[in-house]
Structures are given as C-alpha cells and as structure tokens.
C-alpha positions in Angstrom: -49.8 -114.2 -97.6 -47.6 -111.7 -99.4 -45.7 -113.2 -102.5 -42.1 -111.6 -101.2 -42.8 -113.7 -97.5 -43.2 -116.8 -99.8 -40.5 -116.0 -102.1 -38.1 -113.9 -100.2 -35.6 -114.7 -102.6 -35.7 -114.5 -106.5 -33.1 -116.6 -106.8 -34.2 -119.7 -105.2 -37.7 -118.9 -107.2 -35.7 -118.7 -110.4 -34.4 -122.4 -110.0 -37.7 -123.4 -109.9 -37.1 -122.9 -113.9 -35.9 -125.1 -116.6 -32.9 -124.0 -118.1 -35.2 -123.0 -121.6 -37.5 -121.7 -119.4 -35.1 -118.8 -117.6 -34.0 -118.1 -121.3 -37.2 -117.2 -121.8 -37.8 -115.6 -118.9 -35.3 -112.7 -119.4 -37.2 -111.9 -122.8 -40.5 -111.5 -120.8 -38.4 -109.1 -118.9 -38.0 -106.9 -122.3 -41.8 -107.5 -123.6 -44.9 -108.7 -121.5 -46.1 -110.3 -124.7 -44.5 -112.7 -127.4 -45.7 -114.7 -129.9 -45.0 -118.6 -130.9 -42.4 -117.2 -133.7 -40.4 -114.5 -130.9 -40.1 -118.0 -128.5 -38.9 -120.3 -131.4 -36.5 -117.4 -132.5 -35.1 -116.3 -129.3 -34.3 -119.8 -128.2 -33.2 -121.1 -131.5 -35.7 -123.5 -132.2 -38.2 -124.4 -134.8 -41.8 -123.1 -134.5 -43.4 -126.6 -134.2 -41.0 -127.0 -131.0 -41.8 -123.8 -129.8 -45.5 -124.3 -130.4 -45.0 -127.6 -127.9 -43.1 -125.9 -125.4 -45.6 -123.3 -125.0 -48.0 -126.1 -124.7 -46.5 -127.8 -121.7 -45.8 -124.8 -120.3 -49.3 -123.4 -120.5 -50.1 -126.7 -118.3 -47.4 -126.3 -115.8 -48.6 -122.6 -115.1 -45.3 -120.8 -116.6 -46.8 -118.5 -119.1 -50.3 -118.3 -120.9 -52.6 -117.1 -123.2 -52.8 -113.3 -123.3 -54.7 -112.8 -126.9 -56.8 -115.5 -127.6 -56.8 -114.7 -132.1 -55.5 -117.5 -133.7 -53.4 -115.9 -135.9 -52.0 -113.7 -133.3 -52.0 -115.2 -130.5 -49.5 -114.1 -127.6 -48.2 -115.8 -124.5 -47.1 -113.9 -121.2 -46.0 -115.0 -117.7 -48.5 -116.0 -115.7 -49.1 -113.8 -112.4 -46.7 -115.7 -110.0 -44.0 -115.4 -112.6 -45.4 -111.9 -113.6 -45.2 -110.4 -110.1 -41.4 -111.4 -110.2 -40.4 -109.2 -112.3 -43.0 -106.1 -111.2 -41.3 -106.9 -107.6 -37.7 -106.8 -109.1 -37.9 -103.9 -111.2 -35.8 -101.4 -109.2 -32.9 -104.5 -109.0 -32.9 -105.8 -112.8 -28.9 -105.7 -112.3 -29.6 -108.4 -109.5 -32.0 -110.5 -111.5 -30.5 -110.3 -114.7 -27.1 -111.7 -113.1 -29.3 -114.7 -111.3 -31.2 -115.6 -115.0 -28.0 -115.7 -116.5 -25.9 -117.5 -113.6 -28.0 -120.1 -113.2 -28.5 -120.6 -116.8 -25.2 -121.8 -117.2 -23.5 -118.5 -118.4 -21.8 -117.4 -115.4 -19.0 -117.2 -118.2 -20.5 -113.7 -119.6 -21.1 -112.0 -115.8 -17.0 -112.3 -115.3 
C-alpha cells in the first residue's frame, strides 16, 4: 500500500507527534542528520535530557541511528517519518504551518 493512501493527510500524521517531538521535526526538515548536542540545543534542554529523549524515541520508531561512532553519532527520522517530508517537499509552506499550528504557536502563523 502506498504511504500517501495511508496517510493522505500530513496533518492528521503530524498529531501522531508529541509536542517536543514536532519541534523536532521541523529541524529534520533543515538537516537529515543531527547530533545529541543539535537536539538538546534546539529544544532548550540539557544534553543528558536529550540523550534520553532520543532514547525513547529510538524505541517508539521516531528517529534513529544514522552513524553508528560513538563520538559522532547522528540521529535522523526514521523512513515513515522520512518519507513525510520527501512527499511534502514541493508544499513546505503547508507543512511548516501544520508543525507549527499544532505545536501550540498558531500565534506566529497570524
């Protein structure tokens, strides 16, 4: 089955998300890549935090491990969350309003 007849629209997908999480996701948007240290920084959070985060979110199947060196390792979105975004590219107006609407900053779109 074709992800788009499963998911036909990216907004009901996105409230599948934790508020952190479609924080996060509109940084994947910028870089496929990031590192403990870019999560922690771009959601305000010690690295220790981060570092759990990513954990749990490894297990539910949001992002993972994309270079396994310990002292670099990077995170990405894993391929359902990936394919989002590769699907969406030619509407990032649309899915940039429905990250930020629906993580509470309806305020900024107006």
């Amino acid at each position: 089955m074709k992800y788009t007849q499963q998911h036909p629209n990216q907004s009901e997908k996105l409230r599948e998300l934790r508020p952190q999480q479609r924080h996060l996701f509109s940084l994947f948007i910028k870089s496929k890549e990031l590192t403990v240290n870019d999560i922690a920084k771009h959601l305000g959070l010690k690295s220790r935090s981060a570092y759990t985060l990513v954990k749990k979110w490894i297990d539910d199947g949001f992002i993972q491990i994309e270079t396994q060196s310990r002292k670099a390792r990077t995170y990405g979105l894993t391929k359902e969350w990936e394919l989002l975004i590769e699907k969406n590219q030619d509407q990032d107006v649309v899915l940039w309003g429905c990250i930020f609407f629906l993580s509470g900053y309806p305020k900024l779109l107006f």
